[in-house]
C-alpha positions, 0 to 999 in steps of 0.5 A: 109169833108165825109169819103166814105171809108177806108182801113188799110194794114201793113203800110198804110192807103187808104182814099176816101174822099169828100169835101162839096162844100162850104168849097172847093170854099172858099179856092180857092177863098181865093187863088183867092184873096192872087194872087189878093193881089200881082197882079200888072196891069195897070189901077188897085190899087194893090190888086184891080185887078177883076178876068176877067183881072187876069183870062186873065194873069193867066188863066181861072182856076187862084188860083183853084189847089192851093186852093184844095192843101189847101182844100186837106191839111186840110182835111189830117190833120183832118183825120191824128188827128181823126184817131190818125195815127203816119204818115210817110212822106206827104200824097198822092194823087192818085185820084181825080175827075175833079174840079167843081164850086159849087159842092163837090170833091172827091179823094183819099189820102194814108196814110203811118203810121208807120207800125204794128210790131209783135215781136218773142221772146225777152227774154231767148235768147241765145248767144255765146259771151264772154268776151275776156282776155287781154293777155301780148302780148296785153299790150306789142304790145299797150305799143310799139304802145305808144312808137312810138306815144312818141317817143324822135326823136334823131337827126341823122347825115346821110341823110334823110330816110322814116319814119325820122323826118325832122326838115324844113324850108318851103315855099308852094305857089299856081300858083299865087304866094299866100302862103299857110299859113296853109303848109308854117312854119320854123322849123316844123316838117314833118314825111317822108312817110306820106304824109301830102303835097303829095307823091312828097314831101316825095321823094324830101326829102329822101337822103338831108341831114341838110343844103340841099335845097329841091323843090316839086311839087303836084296836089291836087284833086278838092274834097281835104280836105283843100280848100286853095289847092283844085284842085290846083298845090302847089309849095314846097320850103325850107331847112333841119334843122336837122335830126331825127331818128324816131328809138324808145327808149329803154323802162326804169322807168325813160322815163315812168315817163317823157313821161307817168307820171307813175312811173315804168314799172310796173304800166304803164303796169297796167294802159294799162291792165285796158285800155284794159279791158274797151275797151274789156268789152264795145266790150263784150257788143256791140257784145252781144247786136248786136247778141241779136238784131239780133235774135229779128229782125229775128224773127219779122214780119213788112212791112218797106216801101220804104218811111221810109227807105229812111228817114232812110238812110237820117237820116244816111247821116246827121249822117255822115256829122255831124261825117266828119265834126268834123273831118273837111273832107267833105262828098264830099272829103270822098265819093271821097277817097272811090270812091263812088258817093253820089247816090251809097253810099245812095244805099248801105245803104238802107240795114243798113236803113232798119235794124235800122229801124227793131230794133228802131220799135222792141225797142218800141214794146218791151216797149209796151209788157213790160208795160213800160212807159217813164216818166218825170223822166226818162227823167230828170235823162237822162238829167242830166247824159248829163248834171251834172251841171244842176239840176232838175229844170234846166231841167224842165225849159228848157224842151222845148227846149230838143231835145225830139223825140232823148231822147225818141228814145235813153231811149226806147233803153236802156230801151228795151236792159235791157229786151232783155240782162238781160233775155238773158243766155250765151251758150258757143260755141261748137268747131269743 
C-alpha cells in the first residue's frame, strides 16, 4: 500500500491510495477460489471447478469486485490504525481507477473522523436558576391527588355515573368466539371513564345499576398496545355486581395510619414536603446543568456530520424502544397514538441528535483541557455504585464483559459537569 496523498478538514479525512499489484491479485484470486470452493457443475468434484467453466457461469471477471472489496477493506483498516483516527461509520470509496491484472490500483476513500471541537468558555458561567420552595398549596394538592389514588370506594345504591367504580362480572370475545383472557374476569373492577376496553363500553355501562346486564362492542386499531385484540372487533358481555363511589374520603389520622402507614396528618404532610423537595432539587440540578450546557454548546465551534447525527438519532430510537418496551407499548403503537410515521419521527429528531452530540464532544474536550484522566478507579467505583453487592475483584474479574464505551461516556459526563457547575455563579434574575 502507498500513500499518494492526503487531506484532513474538521471531520474528515480524503486518502489517495495504491495497492501494489501483487497484493490485489492475491485477494482476488483468494475469492476466485472460496466461489471455487462452493461451486457445484457437472463433471467437476466440487471445489475442483477450473476458472474457464466458472468464468462462463459467473462471468469473465468472476471473484474480481469481491477480492478489491477485500484489498480496499484491509488497506482502510492499516490506514485508520497507522493514522490513530477515531472513525465514524464505514470508510467511503469515491474513486477508483479501472481494475488490471497485474498492475497496482489506485482509489480514493474518505474517512469520517470524530470531528475537532474548539470549546468557548466553561467555566464562571452564570445562570439564573434557583431553587424553587415547596408551598403548602403543593403539599395539600399532592396529599388530595394521593387520596384519589387510595381512595376506599364506598358502594352506592343508585346507578352507575362517570368516574364510579364498577364492581363486574365480564366476558370479552373476538369474532371467532375466542375470549380474551387478559379482559374476561368476575368481580373486577373497572373505572367508568377510562377507557381501559374502549369508549363504547364506558357508555353501555353508565345508568345500570347492581344486578343490570351490560353488552359492548369496540374496534381496536391495528397497532394497538395488546396484540390478543389488535385490529379486531371484541364483543363485551356480563353483569354489575356492585356499585362504588369514587367520592374521596374525609382526610383523619385514623385513615392515614390504615392507607399510608404514618401516624398523623401531621407527619404525612412532612413526609410529602420531604418528597417534594428531592424531586425540586433534582429539578434545580437538571435546569442548571441544561442552562450551563446550553452556554457550552453555544460557544463551541464543531462540524457535526450528517453521518453521525444519523447514528445519534439511531442511538435515540434504540433508547425509545428500550423505554416503551418496559412499559409493554410498541414503538409502532406509540408512533400510531402520536400520529407520526417512523421516517418523520427520525426527522424531527435530528435536532435533538445533533445536540447531544454537541455536548458528548464538549464533555471530552472539557477532560482533555482539564487533564483529567478516567482510570480503572473511576471505573470500578462506578461499577460498584450499580452494583453494591459486588467487590472490587468482582469487577476486576468481570471487567470484560462491562459495558465500557457506556461507562465511559456517562464518568466523562459527571466528571465534565463538576468543572462546568462548580465554577458556575447563580445571578439572580432581574424583574421587569
Amino acid at each position: 500500500m502507498t500513500v499518494i496523498s492526503s487531506v484532513q478538514d474538521e471531520s474528515k479525512w480524503t486518502f489517495e491510495l495504491e495497492i501494489v499489484a501483487d497484493a490485489l491479485d492475491e485477494h482476488v484470486s483468494n475469492q476466485k477460489n472460496v466461489i471455487r470452493a462452493n461451486a457445484e457443475y457437472p463433471g467437476f468434484r466440487k471445489g475442483k471447478v477450473p476458472d474457464h467453466v466458472l468464468a462462463m457461469r459467473f462471468g469473465p471477471q468472476f471473484g474480481v469486485s469481491e477480492g478489491i472489496d477485500q484489498a480496499i477493506q484491509q488497506v482502510a483498516r492499516t490506514v485508520i490504525k497507522e493514522q490513530s483516527l477515531n472513525v465514524v461509520g464505514t470508510p467511503q470509496v469515491t474513486k477508483m481507477d479501472p481494475y488490471k491484472p497485474q498492475q497496482p490500483l489506485r482509489f480514493t476513500i474518505e474517512i469520517e473522523v470524530i470531528p475537532s471541537v474548539t470549546l468557548g468558555t466553561y467555566k464562571g458561567l452564570t445562570h439564573h436558576v434557583s431553587l424553587a420552595p415547596v408551598t403548602d398549596e403543593q403539599v395539600t394538592q399532592e396529599i388530595q391527588s394521593l387520596m384519589k389514588r387510595y381512595t376506599l370506594y364506598p358502594t352506592v345504591d343508585r346507578p352507575i355515573k362517570m368516574g364510579d367504580l364498577a364492581v363486574i362480572d365480564i366476558n370479552a370475545t373476538d369474532a371467532s368466539g375466542a375470549v380474551i383472557e387478559q379482559w374476561s374476569k368476575d368481580k373486577g373492577g373497572y373505572s367508568v371513564g377510562s377507557q381501559l376496553f374502549g369508549a363504547q363500553l364506558d357508555e353501555a355501562l353508565v345508568g345500570k345499576s347492581a344486578g343490570d346486564s351490560f353488552g359492548a362492542t369496540e374496534t381496536f386499531p391495528d397497532g394497538f398496545e395488546l396484540a390478543a385484540v389488535a385490529g379486531k372487533t371484541i364483543s363485551f358481555e356480563g353483569t354489575v355486581s356492585a356499585v362504588r363511589s369514587a367520592d374521596v374520603s374525609e382526610l383523619t389520622d385514623e385513615l392515614v395510619a390504615i392507607v399510608f402507614q404514618v401516624p398523623t396528618i401531621v407527619e404525612l404532610k412532612q413526609v410529602i414536603t420531604n418528597q417534594l423537595q428531592e424531586v425540586a432539587q433534582r429539578r434545580f440540578e437538571e435546569d442548571r446543568v441544561q442552562a450551563l450546557m446550553s452556554q457550552v454548546v453555544d460557544g463551541m465551534t464543531v462540524k457535526v456530520s450528517d453521518t453521525l447525527a444519523a447514528l445519534e438519532v439511531k442511538s435515540i430510537v434504540e433508547e425509545e424502544k428500550e423505554r416503551l418496551n418496559h412499559k409493554k407499548v410498541t414503538l409502532a403503537h406509540a408512533l400510531k397514538e402520536a400520529n407520526l410515521t417512523e421516517d418523520d419521527w427520525k426527522a424531527a429528531l435530528k435536532p435533538q441528535a445533533t445536540q447531544r452530540l454537541k455536548a458528548a464532544l464538549a464533555y471530552s474536550e472539557i477532560l482533555s483541557l482539564e487533564n483529567i484522566e478516567l482510570g480503572t478507579d473511576d471505573v470500578v467505583t462506578f461499577v460498584l455504585s450499580k452494583k453494591p453487592e459486588w467487590r472490587r475483584e468482582d469487577v476486576l474479574a468481570n471487567w470484560a464483559s462491562l459495558n465500557m464505551p457506556s461507562i465511559i461516556r456517562v464518568l466523562t459526563q459527571e466528571r465534565a459537569l463538576e468543572v462546568v457547575v462548580s465554577s458556575s455563579v447563580y445571578e439572580p434574575s432581574v424583574e421587569s
